[in-house]
ZAMARGU-4260 file (C-alpha; in steps of 0.2 Angstrom, whole numbers, plus 5000, padded with zeros to 4 digits):
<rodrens>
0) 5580/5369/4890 | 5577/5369/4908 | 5555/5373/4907 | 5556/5379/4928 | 5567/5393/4925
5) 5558/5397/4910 | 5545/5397/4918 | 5552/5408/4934 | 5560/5421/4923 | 5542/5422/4912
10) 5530/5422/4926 | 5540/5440/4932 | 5530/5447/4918 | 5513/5443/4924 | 5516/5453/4939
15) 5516/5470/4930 | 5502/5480/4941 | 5496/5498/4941 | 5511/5500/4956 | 5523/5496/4946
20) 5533/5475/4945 | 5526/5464/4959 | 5532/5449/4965 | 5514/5441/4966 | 5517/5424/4958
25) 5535/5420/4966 | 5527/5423/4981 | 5512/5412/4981 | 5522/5398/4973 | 5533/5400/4988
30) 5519/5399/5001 | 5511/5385/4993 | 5527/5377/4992 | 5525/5376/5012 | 5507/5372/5015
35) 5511/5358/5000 | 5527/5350/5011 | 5513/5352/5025 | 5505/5341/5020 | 5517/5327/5016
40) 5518/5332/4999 | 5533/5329/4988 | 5540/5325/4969 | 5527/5326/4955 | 5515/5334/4966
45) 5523/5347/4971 | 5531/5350/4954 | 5513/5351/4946 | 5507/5364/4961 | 5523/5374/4960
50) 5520/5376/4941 | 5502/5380/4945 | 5504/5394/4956 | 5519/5401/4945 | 5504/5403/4932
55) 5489/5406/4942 | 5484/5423/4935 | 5490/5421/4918 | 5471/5424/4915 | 5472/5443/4923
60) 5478/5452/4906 | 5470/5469/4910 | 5477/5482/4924 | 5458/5483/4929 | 5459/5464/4932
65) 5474/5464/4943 | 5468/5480/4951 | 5451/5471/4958 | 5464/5455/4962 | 5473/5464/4974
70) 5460/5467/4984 | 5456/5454/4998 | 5439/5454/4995 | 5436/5448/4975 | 5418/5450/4969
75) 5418/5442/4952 | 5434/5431/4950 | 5427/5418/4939 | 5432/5426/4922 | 5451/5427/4924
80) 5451/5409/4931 | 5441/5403/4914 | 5451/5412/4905 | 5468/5405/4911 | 5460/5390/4908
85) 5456/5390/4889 | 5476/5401/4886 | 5484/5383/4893 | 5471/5371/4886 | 5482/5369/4868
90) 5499/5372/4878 | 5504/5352/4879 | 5515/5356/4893 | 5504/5366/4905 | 5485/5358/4900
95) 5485/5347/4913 | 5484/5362/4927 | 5472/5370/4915 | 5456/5364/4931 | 5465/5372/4946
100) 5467/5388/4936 | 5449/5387/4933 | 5445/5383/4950 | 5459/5393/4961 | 5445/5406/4969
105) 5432/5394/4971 | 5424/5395/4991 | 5426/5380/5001 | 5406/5381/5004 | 5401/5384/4987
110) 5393/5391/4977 | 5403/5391/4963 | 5404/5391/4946 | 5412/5373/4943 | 5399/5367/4953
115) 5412/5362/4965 | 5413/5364/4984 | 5423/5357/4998 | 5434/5341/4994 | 5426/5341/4977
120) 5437/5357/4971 | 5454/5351/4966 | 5467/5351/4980 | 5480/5363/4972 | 5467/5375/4967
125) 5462/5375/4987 | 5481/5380/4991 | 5485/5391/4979 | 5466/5402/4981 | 5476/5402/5002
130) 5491/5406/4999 | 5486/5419/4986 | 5474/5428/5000 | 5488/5427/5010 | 5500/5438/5001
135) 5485/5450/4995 | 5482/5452/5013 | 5502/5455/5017 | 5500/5469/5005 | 5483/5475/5014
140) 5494/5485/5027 | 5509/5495/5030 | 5522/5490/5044 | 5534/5475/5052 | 5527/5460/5043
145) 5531/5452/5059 | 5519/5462/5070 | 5507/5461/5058 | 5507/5442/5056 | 5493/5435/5069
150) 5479/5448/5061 | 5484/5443/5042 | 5481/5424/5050 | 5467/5431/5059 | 5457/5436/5045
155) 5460/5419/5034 | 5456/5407/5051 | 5438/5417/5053 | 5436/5411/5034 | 5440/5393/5037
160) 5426/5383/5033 | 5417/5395/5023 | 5430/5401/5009 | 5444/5390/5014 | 5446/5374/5018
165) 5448/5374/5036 | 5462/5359/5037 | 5474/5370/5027 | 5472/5384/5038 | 5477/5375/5050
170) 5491/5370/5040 | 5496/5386/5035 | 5497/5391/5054 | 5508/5378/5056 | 5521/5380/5042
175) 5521/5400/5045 | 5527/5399/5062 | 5546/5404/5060 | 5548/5421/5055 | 5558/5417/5041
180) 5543/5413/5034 | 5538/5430/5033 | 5553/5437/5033 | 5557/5428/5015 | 5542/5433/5007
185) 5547/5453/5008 | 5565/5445/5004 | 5572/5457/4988 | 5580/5439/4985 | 5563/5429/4983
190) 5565/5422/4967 | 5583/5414/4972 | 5576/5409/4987 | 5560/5401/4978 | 5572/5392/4967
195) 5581/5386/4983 | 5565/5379/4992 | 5560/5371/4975 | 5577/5363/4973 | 5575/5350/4958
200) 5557/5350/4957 | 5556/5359/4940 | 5570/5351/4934 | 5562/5348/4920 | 5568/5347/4900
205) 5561/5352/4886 | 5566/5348/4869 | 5569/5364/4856 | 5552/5361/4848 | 5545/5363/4863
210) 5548/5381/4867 | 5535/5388/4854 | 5521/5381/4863 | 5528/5389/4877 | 5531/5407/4869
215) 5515/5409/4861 | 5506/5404/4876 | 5513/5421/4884 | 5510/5429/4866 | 5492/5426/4870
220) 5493/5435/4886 | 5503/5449/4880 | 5490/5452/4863 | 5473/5451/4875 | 5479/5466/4883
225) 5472/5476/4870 | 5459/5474/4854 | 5472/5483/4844 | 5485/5469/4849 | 5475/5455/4850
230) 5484/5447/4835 | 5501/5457/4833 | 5511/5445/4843 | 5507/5431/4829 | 5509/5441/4814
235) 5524/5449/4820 | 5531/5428/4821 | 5522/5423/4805 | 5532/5439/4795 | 5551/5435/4805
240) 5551/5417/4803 | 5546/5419/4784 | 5558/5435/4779 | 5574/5423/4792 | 5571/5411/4780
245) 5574/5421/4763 | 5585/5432/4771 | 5598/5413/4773 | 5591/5407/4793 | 5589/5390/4794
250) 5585/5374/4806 | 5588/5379/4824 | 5589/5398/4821 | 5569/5399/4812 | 5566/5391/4829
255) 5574/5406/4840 | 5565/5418/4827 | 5551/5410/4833 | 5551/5410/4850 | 5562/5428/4848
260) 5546/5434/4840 | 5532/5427/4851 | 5541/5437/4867 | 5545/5452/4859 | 5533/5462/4868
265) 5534/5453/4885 | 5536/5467/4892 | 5522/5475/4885 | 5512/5469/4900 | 5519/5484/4909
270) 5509/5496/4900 | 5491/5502/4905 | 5479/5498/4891 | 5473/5519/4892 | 5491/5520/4885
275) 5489/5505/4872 | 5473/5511/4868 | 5473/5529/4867 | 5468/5539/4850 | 5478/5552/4852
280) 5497/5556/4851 | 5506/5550/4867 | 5510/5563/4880 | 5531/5564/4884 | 5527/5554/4901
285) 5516/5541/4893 | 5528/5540/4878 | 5543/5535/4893 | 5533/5522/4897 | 5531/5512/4880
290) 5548/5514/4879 | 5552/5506/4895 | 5545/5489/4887 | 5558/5479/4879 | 5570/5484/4893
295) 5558/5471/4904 | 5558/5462/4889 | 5576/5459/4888 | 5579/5457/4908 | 5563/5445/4911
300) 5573/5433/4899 | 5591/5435/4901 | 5590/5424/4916 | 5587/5410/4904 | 5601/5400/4898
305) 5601/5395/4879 | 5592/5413/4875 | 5606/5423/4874 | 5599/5426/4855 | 5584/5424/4857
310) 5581/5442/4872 | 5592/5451/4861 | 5583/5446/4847 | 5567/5449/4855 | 5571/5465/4865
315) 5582/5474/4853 | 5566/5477/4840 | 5566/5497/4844 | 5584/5501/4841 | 5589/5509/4824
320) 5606/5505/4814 | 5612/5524/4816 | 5610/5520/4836 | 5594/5533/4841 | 5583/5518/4845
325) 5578/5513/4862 | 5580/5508/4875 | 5598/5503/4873 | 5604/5515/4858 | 5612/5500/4850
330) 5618/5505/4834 | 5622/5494/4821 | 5637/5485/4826 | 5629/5478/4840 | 5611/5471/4830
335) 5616/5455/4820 | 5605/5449/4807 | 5591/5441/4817 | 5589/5459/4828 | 5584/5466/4811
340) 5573/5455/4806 | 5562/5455/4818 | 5564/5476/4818 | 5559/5476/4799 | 5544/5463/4807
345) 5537/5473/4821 | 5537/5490/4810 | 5526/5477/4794 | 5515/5471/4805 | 5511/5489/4814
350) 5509/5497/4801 | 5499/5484/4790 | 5485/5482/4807 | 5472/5495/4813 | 5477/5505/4829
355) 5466/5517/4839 | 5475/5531/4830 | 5471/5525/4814 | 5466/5510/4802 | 5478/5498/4797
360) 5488/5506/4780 | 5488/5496/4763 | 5504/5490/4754 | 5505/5505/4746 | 5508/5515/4761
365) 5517/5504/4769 | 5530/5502/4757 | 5533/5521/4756 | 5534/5521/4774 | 5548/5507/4775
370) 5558/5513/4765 | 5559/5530/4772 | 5564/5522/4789 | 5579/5514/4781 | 5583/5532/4773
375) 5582/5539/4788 | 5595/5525/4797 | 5584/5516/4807 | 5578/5501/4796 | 5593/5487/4787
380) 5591/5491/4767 | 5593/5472/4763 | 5580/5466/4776 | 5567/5476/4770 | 5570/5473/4752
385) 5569/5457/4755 | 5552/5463/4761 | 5545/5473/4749 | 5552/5461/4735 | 5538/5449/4741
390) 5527/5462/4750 | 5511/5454/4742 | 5517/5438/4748 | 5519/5446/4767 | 5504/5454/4766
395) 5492/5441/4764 | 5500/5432/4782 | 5489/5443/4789 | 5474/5435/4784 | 5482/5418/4790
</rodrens>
């Protein structure tokens, strides 16, 4: 498994904003891309600052969050950093960057939490807290990006020595100079051309057993959204990978139920927590939007090759065997037996936590609500009797 365009194609979903899917994170990889060839940058260094900037705001989980990030002025920017921090610190493959995530807003002058100022904050957390002012401020104004290029540099020079550091300001002047520069960053084509500029920088391989630590670092990202998610993304894998395995998956397929389950909700971080949250029934407009959430699912990872299971697994957990699920009214020709598993697991572990609606429901309940999905064609019969067999057994995962 290629890790960069896994990690392209996944960092997409951290750019779900109150406006709708940005492109925040492809562009500040781009731009730090520049300023880090600038500087006479090249191989491992650039590879370990690209893949820092791809995840610099895996820390903002709340639209609140990204809200205050998108403006230029950030008043208390500390938490998400921290927080970005601790999601990579038992991820093997991304810890090493988990410093210049907690340190990518510190001032160049201090004060700051880390104690750090000037040389003394890492390097890559200096590019990336640039580069990511600089595409905040490109979305600060309306208008030709080229006649607005000298004010947005403008505004970070008369921060140089104060927020930034002043030497790659000057870089970034530098490396900004052509106009396709600016030109690529408001490019509908940025993540081909990011790929491009990166060329064999995150050509990186990952062994199989490798992708779960992965996944269920963009599980924990996806569940801090809300308190009444903040574990389903887990449960949801404990139950699949448990009812694959009696229901005949083995070896490499438990491992896509894995990694299926972890991203099933990737698209998730689209939706406002007022929607997650709300204690009432969903209005028709807000009910269009949940919907809307395995779509991105499904997209964010078809780009990925060797996942061909593994996004229709993941994204088809809202379609129904009699075709009147959502969003792809997949009926149940087209849903094999993993697709249903990790149907029948969504619907457990829903039912089985609290939600602001209601409190989490006991076997009982549940059991009498299962089975009258698969009456009513949505759920597979033999799945779910595989489930309720054993429903003691699925049960107590909860408390795992």
């Amino acid at each position: 498994m290629n890790l960069g365009k896994l990690l392209f194609s996944l960092s997409t979903a951290l750019d779900f904003t109150y406006r709708g899917l940005a492109n925040h994170h492809h562009q500040v990889a781009y731009v730090v891309l520049a300023i880090g060839r600038g500087l006479g940058m090249d191989g491992k260094d650039l590879r370990r600052l690209c893949c820092a900037a791809l995840l610099h705001d895996v820390g903002a989980v709340t639209t609140g969050e990204k809200v205050a990030l998108s403006k230029f002025e950030v008043g208390e920017p500390f938490e998400h950093c921290d927080r970005g921090r601790r999601f990579l610190a038992d991820v093997p493959q991304f810890a090493f960057l988990g410093e210049v995530l907690a340190t990518h807003h510190d001032r160049w002058d201090g004060p700051n939490p880390s104690g750090f100022r000037r040389d003394g904050i890492p390097l890559d957390a200096r590019i990336i807290h640039l580069a990511d002012r600089l595409v905040v401020a490109m979305g600060d104004g309306a208008g030709d990006i080229l006649a607005r290029r000298d004010g947005i540099l403008g505004r970070l020079r008369a921060l140089g020595g104060r927020v930034f550091d002043p030497v790659l300001v000057e870089v970034l002047g530098d490396v900004s100079v052509p106009e396709s520069f600016w030109l690529d960053l408001e490019a509908g084509d940025l993540p081909a051309l990011l790929q491009e500029q990166a060329g064999d920088l995150l050509n990186v391989r990952i062994a199989p057993e490798e992708l779960p630590g992965v996944a269920g670092l963009f599980a924990r990202v996806i569940d801090a959204k809300s308190i009444f998610t903040h574990r389903h993304s887990n449960l949801v894998t404990r139950v699949a990978v448990e009812l694959a395995a009696r229901c005949g998956l083995s070896g490499e397929e438990l491992l896509e139920m894995r990694v299926a389950a972890l991203l099933h909700d990737l698209g998730k971080l689209s939706v406002p927590e007022g929607i997650l949250e709300k204690p009432g029934k969903l209005s028709p407009a807000e009910y269009n939007i949940i919907k809307r959430h395995t779509y991105y699912t499904y997209h964010i990872l078809r780009p990925i090759d060797g996942f061909e299971k593994i996004r229709e697994w993941a994204a088809y957990h809202h379609e129904r065997l009699d075709g009147a699920g959502y969003p792809f009214g997949i009926g149940a020709a087209g849903l094999d037996l993993g697709c249903r598993v990790v149907a029948v697991a969504d619907v457990f572990a829903a039912l089985t936590e609290d939600r602001p609606y209601r409190p989490g429901m006991d076997r009982v309940r549940v059991a009498e609500i299962i089975r009258r999905q698969v009456q009513a064609g949505a759920l597979d019969p033999d799945v779910t009797g595989v489930l309720l067999e054993s429903i003691d057994d699925f049960t107590s995962l909860k408390e795992l």
